[in-house]
TORSE-402649 format. One record per residue (C-alpha): x negated, y negated, z negated. Coordinates in nm, 2 decimals. Example, Ala and Ser with C-alpha at 12.3 -4.5 7.8 and 13.67 -1.06 7.14 Angstrom:
BEGIN
+--------+--------+--------+
|     px |     py |     pz |
+--------+--------+--------+
|  -1.23 |   0.45 |  -0.78 |
|  -1.37 |   0.11 |  -0.71 |
+--------+--------+--------+
***
This chain:
BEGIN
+--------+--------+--------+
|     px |     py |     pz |
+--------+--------+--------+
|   1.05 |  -0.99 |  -0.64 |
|   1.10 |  -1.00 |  -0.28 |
|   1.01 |  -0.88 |   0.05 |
|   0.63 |  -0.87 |   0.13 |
|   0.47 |  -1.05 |   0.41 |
|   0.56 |  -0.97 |   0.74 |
|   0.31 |  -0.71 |   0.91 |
|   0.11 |  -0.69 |   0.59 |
|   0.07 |  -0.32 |   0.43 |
|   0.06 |  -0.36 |   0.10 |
|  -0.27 |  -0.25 |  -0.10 |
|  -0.21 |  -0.07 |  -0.46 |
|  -0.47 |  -0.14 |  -0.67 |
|  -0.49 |   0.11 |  -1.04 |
|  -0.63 |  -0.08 |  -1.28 |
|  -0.81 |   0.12 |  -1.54 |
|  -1.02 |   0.04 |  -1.87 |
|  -1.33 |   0.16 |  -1.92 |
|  -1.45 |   0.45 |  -2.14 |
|  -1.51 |   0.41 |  -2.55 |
|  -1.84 |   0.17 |  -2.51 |
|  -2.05 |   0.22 |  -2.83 |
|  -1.87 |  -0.13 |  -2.99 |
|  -1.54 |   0.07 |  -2.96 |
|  -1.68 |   0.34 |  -3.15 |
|  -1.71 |   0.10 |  -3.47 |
|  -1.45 |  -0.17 |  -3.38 |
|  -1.65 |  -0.45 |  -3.28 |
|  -1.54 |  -0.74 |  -3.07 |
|  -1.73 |  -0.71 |  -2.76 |
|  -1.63 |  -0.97 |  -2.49 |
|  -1.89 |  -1.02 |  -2.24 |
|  -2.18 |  -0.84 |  -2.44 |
|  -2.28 |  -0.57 |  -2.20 |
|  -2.28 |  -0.28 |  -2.43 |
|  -2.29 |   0.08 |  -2.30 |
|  -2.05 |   0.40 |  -2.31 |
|  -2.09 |   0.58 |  -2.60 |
|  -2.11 |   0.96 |  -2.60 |
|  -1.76 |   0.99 |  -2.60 |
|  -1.68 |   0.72 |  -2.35 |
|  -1.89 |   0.92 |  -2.11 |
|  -1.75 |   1.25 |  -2.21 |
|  -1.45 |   1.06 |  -2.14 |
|  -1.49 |   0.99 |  -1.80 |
|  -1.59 |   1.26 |  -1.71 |
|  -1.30 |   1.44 |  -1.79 |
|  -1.10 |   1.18 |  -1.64 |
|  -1.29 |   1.24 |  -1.35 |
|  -1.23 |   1.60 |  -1.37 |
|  -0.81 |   1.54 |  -1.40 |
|  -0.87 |   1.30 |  -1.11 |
|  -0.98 |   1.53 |  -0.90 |
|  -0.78 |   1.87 |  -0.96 |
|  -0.44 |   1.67 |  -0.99 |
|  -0.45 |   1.50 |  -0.66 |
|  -0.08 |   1.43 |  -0.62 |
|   0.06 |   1.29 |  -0.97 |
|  -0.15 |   1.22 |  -1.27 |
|   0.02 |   1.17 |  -1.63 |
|   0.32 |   0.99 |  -1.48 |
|   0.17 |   0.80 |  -1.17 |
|   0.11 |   0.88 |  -0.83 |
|  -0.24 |   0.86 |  -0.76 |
|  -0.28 |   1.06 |  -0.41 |
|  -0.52 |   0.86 |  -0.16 |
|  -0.74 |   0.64 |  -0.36 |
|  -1.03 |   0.61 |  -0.15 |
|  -1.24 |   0.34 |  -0.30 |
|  -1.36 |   0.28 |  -0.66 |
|  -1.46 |  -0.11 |  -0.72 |
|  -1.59 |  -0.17 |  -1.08 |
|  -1.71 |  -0.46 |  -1.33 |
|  -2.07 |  -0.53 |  -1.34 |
|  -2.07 |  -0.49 |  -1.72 |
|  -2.21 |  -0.15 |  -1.78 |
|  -1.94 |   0.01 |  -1.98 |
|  -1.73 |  -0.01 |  -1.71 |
|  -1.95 |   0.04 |  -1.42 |
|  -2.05 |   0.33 |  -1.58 |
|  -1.70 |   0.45 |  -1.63 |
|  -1.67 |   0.41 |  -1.26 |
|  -2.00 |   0.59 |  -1.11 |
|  -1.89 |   0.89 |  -1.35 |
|  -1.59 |   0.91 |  -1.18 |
|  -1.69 |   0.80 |  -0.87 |
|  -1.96 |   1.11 |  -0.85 |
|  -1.71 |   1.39 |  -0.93 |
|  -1.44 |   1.26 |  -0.70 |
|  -1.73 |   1.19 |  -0.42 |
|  -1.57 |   0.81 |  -0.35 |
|  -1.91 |   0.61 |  -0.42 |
|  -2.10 |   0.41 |  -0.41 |
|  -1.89 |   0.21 |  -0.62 |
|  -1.84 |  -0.18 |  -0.59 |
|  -1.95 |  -0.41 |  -0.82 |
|  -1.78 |  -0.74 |  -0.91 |
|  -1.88 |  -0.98 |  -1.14 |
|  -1.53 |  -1.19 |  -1.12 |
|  -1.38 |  -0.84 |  -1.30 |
|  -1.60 |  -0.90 |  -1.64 |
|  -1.45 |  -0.90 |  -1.94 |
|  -1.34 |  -1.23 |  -2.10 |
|  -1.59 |  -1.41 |  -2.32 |
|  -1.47 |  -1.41 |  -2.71 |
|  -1.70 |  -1.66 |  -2.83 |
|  -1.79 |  -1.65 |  -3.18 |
|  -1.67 |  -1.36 |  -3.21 |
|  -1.83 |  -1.12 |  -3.03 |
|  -2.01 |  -0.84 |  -3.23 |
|  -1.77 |  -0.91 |  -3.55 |
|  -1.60 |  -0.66 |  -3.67 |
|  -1.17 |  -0.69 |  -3.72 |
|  -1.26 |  -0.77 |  -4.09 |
|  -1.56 |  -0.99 |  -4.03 |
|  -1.31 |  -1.18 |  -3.84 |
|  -1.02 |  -1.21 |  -4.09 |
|  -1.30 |  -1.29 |  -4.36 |
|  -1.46 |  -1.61 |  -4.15 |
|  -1.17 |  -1.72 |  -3.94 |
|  -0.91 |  -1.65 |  -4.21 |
|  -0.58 |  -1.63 |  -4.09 |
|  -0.66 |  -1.62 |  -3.71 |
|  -0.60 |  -1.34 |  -3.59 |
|  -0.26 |  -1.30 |  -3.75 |
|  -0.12 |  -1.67 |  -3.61 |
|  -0.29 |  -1.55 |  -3.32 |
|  -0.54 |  -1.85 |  -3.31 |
|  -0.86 |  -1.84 |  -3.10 |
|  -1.21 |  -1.93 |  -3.14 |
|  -1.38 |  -2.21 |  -2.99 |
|  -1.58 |  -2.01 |  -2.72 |
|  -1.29 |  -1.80 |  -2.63 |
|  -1.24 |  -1.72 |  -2.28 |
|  -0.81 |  -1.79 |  -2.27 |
|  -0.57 |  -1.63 |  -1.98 |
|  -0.62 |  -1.93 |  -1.79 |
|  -0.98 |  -1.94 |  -1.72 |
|  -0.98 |  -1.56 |  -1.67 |
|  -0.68 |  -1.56 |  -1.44 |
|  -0.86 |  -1.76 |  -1.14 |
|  -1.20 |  -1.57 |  -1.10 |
|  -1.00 |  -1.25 |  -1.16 |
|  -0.68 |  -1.29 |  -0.87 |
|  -0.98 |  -1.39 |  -0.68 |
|  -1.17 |  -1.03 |  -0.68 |
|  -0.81 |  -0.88 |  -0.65 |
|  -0.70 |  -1.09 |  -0.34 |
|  -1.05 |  -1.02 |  -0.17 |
|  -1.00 |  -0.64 |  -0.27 |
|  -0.65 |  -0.66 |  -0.12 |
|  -0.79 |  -0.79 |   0.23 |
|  -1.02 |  -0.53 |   0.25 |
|  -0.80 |  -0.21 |   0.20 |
|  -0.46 |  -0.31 |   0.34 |
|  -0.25 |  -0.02 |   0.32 |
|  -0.46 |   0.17 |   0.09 |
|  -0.53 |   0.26 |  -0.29 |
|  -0.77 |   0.16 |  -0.48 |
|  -0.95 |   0.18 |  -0.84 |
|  -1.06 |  -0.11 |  -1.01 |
|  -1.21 |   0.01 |  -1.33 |
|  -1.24 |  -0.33 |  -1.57 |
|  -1.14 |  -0.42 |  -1.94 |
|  -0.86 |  -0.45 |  -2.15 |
|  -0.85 |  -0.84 |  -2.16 |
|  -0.86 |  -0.85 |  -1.84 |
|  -0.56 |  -0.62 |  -1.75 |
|  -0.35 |  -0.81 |  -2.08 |
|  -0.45 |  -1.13 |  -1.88 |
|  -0.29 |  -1.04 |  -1.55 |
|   0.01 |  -0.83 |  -1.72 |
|   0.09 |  -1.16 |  -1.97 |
|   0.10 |  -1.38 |  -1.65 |
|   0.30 |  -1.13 |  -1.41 |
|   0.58 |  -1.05 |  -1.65 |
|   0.62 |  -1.43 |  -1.71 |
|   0.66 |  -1.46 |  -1.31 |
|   0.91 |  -1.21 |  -1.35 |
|   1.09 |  -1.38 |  -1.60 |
|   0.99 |  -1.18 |  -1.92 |
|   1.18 |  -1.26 |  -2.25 |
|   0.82 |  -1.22 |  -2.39 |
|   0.50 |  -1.21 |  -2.20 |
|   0.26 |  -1.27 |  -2.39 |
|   0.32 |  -0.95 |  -2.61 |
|   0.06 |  -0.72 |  -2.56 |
|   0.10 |  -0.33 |  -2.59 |
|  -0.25 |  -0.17 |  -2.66 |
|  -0.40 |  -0.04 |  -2.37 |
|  -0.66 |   0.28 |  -2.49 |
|  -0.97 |   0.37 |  -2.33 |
|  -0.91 |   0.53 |  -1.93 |
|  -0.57 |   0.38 |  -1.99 |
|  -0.43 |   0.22 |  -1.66 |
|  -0.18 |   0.00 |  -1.50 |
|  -0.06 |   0.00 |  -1.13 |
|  -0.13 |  -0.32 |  -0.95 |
|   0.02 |  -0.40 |  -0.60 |
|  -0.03 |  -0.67 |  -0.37 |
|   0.27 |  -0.73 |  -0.12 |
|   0.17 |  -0.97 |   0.16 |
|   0.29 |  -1.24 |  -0.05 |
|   0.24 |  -1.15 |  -0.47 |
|   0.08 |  -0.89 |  -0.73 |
|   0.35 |  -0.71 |  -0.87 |
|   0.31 |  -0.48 |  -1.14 |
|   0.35 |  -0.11 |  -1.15 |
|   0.35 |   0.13 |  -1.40 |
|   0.11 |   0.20 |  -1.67 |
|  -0.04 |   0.55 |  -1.70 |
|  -0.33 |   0.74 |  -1.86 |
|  -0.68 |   0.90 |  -1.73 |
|  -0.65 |   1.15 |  -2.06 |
|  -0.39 |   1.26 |  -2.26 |
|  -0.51 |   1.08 |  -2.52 |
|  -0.81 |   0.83 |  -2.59 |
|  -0.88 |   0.81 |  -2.95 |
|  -1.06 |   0.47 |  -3.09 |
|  -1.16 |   0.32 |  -3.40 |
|  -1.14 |   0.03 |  -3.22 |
|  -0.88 |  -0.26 |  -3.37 |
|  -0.97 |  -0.51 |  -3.16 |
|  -0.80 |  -0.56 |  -2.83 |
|  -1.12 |  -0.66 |  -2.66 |
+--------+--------+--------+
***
């Protein structure tokens, strides 16, 4: 921890994962295939939109009066997530940024959770990865990137930054072993609309609380990506 940079406001960014994208729906690895929402994923966001908007000061646990600004992935399911949103709440056009894709998984991508344990036996219980597999640390760089240039725009301010799972694992993994974590690198499942507070101090991204766009967002999903 520690204080934040001297005459710096700092800028809290929510973090939020996309709607149920059609691979969701049937538990396919998706990576950095640009699938769409499904019917659900939209029907999702549009009620978060709807919750967004009618509970203005505190929202399932976390404050999130005076976001003013939705950025956004340029893959579709999450772009889409945010225009949805974006149109009820009357905060777009939203902002695009490549750097917030989801990480590549390689060889993977368009398996299903047992179409991985039958090829790469074993894997994905040690935890091993494919060969194309986008790790933490090549995600890290081009993602702290969009957040710091995010940050210097809206000093002072809130803002949504609708992206992917693997993505918010990536930066929550890395934080919590900043902070000194016992374990880091354990991931709790974050569900479709689910969201994690981000704030940028002057000096560091510290993370906030996690929270949820719906009271519940059911998958099929097994993957984490």
């Amino acid at each position: 921890a520690g204080a934040g940079g001297e005459g710096v406001e700092a800028t809290h960014m929510l973090l939020v994962r996309h709607g149920q994208s059609t691979w969701n729906a049937v538990g396919r690895w998706q990576g950095q295939a640009d699938t769409p929402l499904s019917e659900l994923g939209r029907a999702q966001s549009a009620v978060a939109a709807l919750r967004f908007c009618k509970q203005g000061e505190t929202l399932l646990g976390g404050h999130i009066r005076g976001i003013r600004v939705i950025y956004a992935s340029n893959m579709l399911r999450a772009a889409t997530t945010a225009s949805i949103i974006a149109a009820q709440a009357g905060l777009g056009p939203v902002v695009e940024d490549e750097r917030l894709r989801e990480r590549s998984v390689g060889e993977w991508s368009g398996l299903t959770y047992q179409q991985v344990q039958q090829r790469w036996p074993g894997h994905l219980k040690k935890r091993l990865l494919p060969p194309s597999y986008e790790t933490d640390d090549m995600v890290l760089p081009r993602v702290f990137a969009a957040l710091a240039a995010i940050s210097a725009a809206h000093a002072g301010e809130r803002v949504m930054v609708v992206c992917h799972a693997g993505i918010i694992y990536a930066i929550e993994a890395y934080l919590k072993a900043q902070a000194g974590h016992k374990n880091p690198n354990r991931r709790y499942r974050i569900g479709n609309l689910g969201c994690r507070w981000l704030t940028w101090d002057g000096q560091r991204f510290r993370l906030g609380k996690r929270m949820k766009l719906l009271e519940s967002a059911p998958s099929k999903s097994r993957p984490l990506l």
